[in-house]
DRENSE-461822 format. One record per residue: residue number from 1; residue in three letters; chain; x, y, z of N, C-alpha, C in turn. Coordinates in pm, 1 decimal. Layout:
BEGIN
MARZA   seq   type   mol       n_xx       n_yy       n_zz      ca_xx      ca_yy      ca_zz       c_xx       c_yy       c_zz
MARZA   NUM    ALA     A          X          Y          Z          X          Y          Z          X          Y          Z
...
! end
This chain:
BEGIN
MARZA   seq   type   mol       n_xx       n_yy       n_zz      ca_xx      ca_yy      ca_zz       c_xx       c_yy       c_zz
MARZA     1    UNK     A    -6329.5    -1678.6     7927.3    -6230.9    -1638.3     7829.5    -6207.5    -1753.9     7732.9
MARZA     2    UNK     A    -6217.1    -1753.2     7594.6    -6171.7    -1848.0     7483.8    -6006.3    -1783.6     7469.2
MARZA     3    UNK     A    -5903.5    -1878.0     7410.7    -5797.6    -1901.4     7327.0    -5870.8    -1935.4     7239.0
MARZA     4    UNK     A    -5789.9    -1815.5     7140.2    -5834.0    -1835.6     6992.5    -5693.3    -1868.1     6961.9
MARZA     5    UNK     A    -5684.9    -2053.7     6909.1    -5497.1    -2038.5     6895.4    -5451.5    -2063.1     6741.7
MARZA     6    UNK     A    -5594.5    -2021.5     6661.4    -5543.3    -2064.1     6540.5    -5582.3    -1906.1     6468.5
MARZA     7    UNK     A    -5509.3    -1846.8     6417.8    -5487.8    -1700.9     6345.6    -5532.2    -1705.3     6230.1
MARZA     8    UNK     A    -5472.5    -1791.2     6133.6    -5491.4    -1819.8     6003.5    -5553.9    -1923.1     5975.5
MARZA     9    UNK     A    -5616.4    -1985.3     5880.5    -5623.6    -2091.6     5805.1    -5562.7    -2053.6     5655.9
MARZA    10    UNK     A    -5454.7    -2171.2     5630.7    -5385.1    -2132.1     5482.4    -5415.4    -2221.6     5377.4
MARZA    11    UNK     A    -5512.8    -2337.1     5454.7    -5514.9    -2429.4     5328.6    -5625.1    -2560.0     5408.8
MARZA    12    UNK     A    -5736.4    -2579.4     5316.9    -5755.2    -2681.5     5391.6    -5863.1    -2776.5     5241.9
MARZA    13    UNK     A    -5865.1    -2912.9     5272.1    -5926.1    -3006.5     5179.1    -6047.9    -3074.3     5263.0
MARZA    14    UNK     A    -6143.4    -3045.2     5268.1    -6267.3    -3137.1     5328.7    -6245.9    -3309.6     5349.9
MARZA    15    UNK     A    -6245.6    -3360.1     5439.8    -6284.3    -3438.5     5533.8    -6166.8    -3478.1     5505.9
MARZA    16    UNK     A    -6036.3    -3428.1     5458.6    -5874.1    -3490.5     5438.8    -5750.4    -3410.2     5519.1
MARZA    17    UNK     A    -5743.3    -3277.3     5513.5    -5665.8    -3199.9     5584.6    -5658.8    -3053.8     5558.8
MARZA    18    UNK     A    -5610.0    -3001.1     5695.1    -5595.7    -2820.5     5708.1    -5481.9    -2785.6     5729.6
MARZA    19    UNK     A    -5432.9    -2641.1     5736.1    -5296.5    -2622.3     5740.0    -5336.9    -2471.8     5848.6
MARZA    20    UNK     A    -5249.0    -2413.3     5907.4    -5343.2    -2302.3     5995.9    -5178.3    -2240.6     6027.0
MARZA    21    UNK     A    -5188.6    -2128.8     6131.7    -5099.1    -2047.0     6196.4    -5141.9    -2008.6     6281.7
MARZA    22    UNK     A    -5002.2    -1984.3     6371.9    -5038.1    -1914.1     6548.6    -4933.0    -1860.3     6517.5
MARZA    23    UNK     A    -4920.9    -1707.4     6529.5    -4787.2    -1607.6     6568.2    -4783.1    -1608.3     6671.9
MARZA    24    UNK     A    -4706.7    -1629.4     6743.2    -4661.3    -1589.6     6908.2    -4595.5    -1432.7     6935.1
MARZA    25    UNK     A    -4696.1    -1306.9     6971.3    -4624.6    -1217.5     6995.0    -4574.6    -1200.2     7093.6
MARZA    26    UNK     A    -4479.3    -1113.2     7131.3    -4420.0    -1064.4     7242.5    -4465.1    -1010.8     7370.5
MARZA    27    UNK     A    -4595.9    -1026.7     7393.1    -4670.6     -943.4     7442.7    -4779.4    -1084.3     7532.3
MARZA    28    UNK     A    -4776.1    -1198.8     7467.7    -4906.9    -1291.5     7494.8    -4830.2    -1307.6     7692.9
MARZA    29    UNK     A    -4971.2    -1340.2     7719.4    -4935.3    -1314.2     7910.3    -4895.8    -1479.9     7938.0
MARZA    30    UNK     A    -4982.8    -1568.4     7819.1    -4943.1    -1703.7     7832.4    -4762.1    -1756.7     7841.9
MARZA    31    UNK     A    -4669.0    -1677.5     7816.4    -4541.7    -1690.1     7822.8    -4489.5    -1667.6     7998.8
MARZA    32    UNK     A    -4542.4    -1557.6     8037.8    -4519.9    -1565.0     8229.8    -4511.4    -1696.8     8256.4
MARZA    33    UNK     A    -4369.4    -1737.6     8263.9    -4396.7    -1833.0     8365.6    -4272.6    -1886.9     8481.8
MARZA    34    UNK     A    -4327.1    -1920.1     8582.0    -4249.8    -1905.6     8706.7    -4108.9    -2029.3     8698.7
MARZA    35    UNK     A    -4113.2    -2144.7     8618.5    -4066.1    -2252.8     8586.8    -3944.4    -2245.0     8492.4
MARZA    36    UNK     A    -3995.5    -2126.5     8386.4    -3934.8    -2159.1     8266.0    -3803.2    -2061.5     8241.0
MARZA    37    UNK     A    -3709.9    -2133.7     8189.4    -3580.7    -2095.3     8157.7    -3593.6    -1934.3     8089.9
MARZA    38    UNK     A    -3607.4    -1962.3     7927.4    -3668.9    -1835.8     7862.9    -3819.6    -1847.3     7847.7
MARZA    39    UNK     A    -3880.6    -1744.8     7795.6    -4012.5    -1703.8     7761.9    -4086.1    -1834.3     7645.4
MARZA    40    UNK     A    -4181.7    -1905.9     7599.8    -4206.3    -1954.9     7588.7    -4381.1    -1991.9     7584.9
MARZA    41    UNK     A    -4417.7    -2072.9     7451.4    -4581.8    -2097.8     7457.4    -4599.3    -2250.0     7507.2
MARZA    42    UNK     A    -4674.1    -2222.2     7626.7    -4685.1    -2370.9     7727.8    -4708.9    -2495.8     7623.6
MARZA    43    UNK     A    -4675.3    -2602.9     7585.1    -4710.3    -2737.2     7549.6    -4797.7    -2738.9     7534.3
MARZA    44    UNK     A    -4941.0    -2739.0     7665.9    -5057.7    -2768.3     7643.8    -5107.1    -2693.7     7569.4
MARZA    45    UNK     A    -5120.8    -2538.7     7507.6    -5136.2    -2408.9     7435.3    -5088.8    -2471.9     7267.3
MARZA    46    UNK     A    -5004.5    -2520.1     7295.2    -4961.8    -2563.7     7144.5    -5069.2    -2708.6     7088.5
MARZA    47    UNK     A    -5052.4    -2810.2     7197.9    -5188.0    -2890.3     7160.9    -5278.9    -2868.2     7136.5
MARZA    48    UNK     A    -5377.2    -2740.9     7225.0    -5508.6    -2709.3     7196.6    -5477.5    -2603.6     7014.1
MARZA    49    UNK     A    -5408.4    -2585.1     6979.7    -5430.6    -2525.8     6849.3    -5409.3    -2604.6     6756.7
MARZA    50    UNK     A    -5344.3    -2738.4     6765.0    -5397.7    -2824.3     6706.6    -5512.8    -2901.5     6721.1
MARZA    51    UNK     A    -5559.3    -2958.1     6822.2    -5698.0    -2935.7     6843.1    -5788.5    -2855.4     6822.1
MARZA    52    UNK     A    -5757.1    -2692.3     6768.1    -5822.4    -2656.8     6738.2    -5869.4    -2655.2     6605.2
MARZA    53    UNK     A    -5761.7    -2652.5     6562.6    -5710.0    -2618.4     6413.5    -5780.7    -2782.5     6365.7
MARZA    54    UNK     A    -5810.4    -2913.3     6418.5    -5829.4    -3014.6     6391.0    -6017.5    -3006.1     6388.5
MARZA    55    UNK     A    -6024.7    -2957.8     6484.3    -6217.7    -2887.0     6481.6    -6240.1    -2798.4     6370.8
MARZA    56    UNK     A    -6155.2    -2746.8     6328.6    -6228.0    -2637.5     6240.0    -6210.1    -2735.4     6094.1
MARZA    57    UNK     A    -6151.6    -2793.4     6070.3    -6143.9    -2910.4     5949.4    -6296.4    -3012.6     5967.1
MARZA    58    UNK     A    -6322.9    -3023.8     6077.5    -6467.0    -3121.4     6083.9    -6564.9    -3047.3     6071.0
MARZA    59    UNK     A    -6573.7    -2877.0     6159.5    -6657.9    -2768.8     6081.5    -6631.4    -2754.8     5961.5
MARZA    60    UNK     A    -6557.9    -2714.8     5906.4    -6563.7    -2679.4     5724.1    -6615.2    -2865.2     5650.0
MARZA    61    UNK     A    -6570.3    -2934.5     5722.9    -6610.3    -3065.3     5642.5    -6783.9    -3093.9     5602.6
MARZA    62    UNK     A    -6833.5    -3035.3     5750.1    -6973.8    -3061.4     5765.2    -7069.6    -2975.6     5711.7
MARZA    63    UNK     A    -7011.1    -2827.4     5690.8    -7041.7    -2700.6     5611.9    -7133.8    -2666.3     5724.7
MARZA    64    UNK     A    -7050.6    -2613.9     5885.4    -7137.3    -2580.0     5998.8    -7183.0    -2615.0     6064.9
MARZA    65    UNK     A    -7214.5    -2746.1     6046.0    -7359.9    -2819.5     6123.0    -7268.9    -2898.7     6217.1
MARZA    66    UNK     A    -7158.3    -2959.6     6215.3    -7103.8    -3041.7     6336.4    -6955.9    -2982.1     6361.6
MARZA    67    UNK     A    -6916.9    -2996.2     6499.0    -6793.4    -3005.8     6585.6    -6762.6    -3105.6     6642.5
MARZA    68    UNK     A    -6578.2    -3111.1     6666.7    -6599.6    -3249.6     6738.3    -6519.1    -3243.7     6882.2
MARZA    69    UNK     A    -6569.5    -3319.2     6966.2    -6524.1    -3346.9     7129.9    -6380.0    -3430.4     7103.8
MARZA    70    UNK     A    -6329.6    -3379.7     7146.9    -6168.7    -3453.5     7169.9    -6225.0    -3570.2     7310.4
MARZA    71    UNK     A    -6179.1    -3693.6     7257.0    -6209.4    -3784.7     7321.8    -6067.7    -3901.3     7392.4
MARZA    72    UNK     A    -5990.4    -3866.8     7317.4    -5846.9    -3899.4     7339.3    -5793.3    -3895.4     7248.3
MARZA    73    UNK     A    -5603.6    -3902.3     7264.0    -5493.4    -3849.5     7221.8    -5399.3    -3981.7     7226.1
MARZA    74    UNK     A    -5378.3    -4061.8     7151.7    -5279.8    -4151.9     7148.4    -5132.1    -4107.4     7176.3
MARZA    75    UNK     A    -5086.2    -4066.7     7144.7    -4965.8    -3954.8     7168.8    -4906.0    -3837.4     7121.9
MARZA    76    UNK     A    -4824.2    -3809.6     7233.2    -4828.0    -3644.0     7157.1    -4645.7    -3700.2     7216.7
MARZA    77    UNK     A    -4591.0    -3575.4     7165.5    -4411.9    -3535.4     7156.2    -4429.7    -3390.2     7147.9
MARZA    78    UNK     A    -4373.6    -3330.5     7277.9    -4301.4    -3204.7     7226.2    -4109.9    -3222.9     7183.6
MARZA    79    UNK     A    -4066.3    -3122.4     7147.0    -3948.7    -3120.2     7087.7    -3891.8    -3024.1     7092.8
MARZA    80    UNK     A    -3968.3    -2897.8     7088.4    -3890.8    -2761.1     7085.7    -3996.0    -2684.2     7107.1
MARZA    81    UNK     A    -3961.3    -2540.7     7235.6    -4078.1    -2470.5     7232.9    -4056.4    -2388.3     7123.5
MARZA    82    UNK     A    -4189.7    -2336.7     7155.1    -4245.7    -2206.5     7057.8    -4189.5    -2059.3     7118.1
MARZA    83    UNK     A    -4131.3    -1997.9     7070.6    -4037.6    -1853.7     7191.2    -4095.0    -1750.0     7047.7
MARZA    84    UNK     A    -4174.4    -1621.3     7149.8    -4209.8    -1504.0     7134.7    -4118.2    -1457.0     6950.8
MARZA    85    UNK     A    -4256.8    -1425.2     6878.2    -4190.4    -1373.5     6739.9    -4192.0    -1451.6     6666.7
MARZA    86    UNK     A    -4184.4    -1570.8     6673.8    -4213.3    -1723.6     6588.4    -4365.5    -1736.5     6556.2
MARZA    87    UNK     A    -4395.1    -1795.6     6432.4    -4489.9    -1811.4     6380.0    -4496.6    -1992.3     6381.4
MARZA    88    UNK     A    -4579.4    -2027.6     6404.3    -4599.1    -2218.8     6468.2    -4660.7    -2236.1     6313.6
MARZA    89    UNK     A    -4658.8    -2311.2     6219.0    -4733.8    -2345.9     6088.5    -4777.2    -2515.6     6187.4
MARZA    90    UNK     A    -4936.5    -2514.6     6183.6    -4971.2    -2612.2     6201.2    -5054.1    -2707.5     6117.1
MARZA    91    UNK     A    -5076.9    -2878.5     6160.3    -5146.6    -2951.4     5996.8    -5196.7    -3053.9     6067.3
MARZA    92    UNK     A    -5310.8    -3044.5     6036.8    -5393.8    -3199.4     6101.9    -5441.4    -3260.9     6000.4
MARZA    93    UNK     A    -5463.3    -3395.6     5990.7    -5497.6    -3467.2     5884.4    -5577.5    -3581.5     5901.8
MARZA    94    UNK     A    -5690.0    -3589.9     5849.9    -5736.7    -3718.8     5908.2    -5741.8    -3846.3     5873.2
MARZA    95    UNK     A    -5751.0    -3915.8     5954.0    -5689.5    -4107.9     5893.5    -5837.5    -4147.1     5882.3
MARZA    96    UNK     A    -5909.9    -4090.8     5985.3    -6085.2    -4175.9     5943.7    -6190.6    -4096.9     5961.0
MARZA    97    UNK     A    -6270.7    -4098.4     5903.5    -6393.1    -4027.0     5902.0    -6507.1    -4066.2     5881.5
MARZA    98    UNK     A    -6544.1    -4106.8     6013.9    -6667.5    -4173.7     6039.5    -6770.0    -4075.5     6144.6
MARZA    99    UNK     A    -6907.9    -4143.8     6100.7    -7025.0    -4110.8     6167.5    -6965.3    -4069.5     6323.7
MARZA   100    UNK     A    -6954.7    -4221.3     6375.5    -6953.6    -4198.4     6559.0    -6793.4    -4175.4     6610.8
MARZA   101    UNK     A    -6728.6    -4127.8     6496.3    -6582.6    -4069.5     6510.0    -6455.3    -4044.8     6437.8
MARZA   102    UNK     A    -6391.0    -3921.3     6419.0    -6301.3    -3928.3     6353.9    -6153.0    -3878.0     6423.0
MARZA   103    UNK     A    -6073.3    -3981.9     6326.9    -5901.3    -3964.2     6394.1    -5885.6    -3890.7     6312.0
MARZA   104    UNK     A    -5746.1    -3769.6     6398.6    -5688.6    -3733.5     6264.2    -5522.4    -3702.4     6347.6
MARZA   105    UNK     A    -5430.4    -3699.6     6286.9    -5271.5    -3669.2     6320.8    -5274.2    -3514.0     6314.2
MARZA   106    UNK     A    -5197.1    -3508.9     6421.8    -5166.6    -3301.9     6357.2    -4985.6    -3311.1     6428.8
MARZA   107    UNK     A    -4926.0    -3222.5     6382.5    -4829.0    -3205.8     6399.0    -4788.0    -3008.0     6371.3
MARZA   108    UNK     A    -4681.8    -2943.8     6439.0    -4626.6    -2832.4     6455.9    -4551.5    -2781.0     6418.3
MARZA   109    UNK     A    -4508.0    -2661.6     6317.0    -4351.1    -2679.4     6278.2    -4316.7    -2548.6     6336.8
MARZA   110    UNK     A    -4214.7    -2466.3     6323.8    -4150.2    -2376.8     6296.2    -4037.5    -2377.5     6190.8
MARZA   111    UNK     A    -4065.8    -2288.2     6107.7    -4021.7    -2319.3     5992.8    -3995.2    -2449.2     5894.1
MARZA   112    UNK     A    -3878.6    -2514.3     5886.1    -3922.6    -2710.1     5843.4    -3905.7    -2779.3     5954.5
MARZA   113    UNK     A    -3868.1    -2741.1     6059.9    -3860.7    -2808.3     6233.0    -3993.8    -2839.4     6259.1
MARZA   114    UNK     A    -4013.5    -2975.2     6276.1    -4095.8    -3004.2     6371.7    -4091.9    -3006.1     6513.6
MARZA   115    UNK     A    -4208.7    -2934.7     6599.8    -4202.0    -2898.5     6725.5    -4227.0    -2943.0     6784.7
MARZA   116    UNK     A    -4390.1    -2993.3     6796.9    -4468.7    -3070.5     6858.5    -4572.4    -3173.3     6765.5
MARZA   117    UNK     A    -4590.9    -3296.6     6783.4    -4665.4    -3396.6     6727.5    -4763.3    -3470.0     6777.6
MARZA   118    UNK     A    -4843.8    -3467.3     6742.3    -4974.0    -3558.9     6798.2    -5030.6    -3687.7     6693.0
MARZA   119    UNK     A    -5059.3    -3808.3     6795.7    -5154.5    -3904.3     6673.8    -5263.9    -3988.8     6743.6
MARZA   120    UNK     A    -5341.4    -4005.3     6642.5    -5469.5    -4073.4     6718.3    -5556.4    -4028.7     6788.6
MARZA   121    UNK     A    -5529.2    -3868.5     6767.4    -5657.9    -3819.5     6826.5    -5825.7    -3838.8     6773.8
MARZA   122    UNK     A    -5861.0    -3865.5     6873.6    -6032.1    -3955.2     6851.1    -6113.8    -3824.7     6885.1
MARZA   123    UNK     A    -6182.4    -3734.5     6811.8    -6311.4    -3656.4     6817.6    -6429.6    -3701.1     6748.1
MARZA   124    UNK     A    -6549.7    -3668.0     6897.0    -6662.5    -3741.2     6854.6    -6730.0    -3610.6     6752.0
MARZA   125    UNK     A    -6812.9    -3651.9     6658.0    -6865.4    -3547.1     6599.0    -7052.3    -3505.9     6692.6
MARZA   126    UNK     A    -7060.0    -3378.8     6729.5    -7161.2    -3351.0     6757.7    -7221.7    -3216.8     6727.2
MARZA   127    UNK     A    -7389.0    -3187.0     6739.8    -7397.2    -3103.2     6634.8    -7347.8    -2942.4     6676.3
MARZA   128    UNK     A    -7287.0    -2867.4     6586.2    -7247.6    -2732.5     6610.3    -7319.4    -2626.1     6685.3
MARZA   129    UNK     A    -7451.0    -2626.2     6676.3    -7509.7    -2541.6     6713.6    -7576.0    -2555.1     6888.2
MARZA   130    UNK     A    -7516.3    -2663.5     6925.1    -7472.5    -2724.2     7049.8    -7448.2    -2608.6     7157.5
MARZA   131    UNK     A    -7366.4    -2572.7     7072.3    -7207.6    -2538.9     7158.5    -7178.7    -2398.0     7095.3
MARZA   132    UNK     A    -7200.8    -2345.6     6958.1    -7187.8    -2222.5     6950.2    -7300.2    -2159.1     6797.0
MARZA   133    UNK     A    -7298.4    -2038.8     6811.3    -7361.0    -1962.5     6680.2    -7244.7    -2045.6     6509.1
MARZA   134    UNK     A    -7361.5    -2110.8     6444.1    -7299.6    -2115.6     6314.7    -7275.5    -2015.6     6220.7
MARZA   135    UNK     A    -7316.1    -1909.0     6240.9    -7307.8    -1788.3     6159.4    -7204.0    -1739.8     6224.7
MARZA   136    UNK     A    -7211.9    -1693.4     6369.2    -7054.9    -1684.6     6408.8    -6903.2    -1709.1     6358.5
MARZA   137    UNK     A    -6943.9    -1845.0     6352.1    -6829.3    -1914.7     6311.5    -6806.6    -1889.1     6170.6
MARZA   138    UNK     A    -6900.5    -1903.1     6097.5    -6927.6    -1889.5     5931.4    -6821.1    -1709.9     5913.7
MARZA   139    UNK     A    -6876.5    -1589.2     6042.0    -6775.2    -1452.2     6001.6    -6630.2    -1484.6     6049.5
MARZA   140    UNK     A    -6634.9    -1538.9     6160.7    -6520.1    -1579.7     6147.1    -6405.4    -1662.0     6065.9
MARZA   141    UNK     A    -6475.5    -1716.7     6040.4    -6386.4    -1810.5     5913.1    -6350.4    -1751.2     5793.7
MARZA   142    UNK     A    -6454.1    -1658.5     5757.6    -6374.4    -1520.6     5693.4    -6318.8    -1437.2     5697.1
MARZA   143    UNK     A    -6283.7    -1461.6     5803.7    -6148.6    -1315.3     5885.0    -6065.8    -1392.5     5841.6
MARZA   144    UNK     A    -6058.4    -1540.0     5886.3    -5903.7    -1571.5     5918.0    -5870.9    -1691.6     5792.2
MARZA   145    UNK     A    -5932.9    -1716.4     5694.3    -5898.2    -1828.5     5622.6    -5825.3    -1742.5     5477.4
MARZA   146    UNK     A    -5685.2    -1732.4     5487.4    -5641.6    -1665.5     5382.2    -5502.6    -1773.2     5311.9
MARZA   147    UNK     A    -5604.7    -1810.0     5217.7    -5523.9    -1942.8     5131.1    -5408.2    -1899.2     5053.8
MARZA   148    UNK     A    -5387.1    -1704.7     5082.2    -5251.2    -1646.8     4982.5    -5167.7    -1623.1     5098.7
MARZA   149    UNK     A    -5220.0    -1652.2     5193.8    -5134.3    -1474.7     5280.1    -5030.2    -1570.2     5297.4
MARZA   150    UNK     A    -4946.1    -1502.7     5479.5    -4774.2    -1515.7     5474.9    -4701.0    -1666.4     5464.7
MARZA   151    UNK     A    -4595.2    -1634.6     5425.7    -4558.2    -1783.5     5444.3    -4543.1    -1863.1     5609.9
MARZA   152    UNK     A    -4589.4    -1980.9     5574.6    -4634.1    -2041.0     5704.1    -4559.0    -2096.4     5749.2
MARZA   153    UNK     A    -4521.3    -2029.1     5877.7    -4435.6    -2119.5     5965.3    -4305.0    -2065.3     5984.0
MARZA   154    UNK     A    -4280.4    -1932.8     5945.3    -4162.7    -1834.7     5942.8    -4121.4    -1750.3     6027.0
MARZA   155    UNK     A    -4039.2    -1708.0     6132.4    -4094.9    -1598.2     6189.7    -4119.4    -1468.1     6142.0
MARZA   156    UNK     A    -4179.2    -1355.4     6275.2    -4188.5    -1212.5     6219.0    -4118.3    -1173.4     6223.3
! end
């Protein structure tokens, strides 16, 4: 099974930064949980869509041909979860972009709240077709990269 945790792409600048969305519906099974006060999208769920959302900026950078391995995370902060009906506006940005590695910061909002923050994440770049179909990715990226659609980071 893949998490697909990035919905949208709303904006993104080659080898500088992306902007993306995760709606959290009412319905995702990832909220069950035996621990938690109210309903809620786990921490780690919110990292990997910035991580994800941080890969698909090194794919569009490379135009297909590379992805990158998360290699470490200097730090992360949560702050506030993500609760069912909320839309997460997420933004990774990168500080370096090199051959044998690039950093980049991403951070989480809901609405102008920041949620969750990450920095110094180190992904190695390796080649795309590794690891998945580039044409794949190429239809997909046309489903979901809509530089007009909703406003980001609002709920439904």
């Amino acid at each position: 099974m893949k998490f697909r945790m990035v919905d949208r792409i709303v904006d993104f600048q080659a080898k500088r930064r992306i902007r993306g969305i995760k709606s959290l519906s009412f319905e995702e099974y990832e909220l069950k949980s035996a621990f938690a006060d109210q309903p809620h999208l786990p921490e780690t769920l919110i990292m990997e869509g910035l991580f994800q959302l941080g890969n698909w900026l090194i794919i569009l950078s490379s135009d297909f041909s590379q992805m990158g391995l998360l290699v470490r995370t200097n730090e992360v902060r949560f702050l506030e979860p993500l609760r069912p009906g909320q839309s997460l506006l997420m933004e990774a940005e990168i500080r370096s972009y090199r051959s044998d590695g690039i950093v980049f910061d991403g951070r989480a909002l809901v609405g102008r709240e920041v949620i969750a923050a990450g920095k110094g994440c180190l992904a190695v770049p390796v080649e795309l077709k590794d690891y998945y179909d580039p044409d794949d990715l190429r239809v997909l990226f046309s489903q979901i990269y809509r530089p007009d659609g909703e406003q980001a980071g609002e709920s439904k």
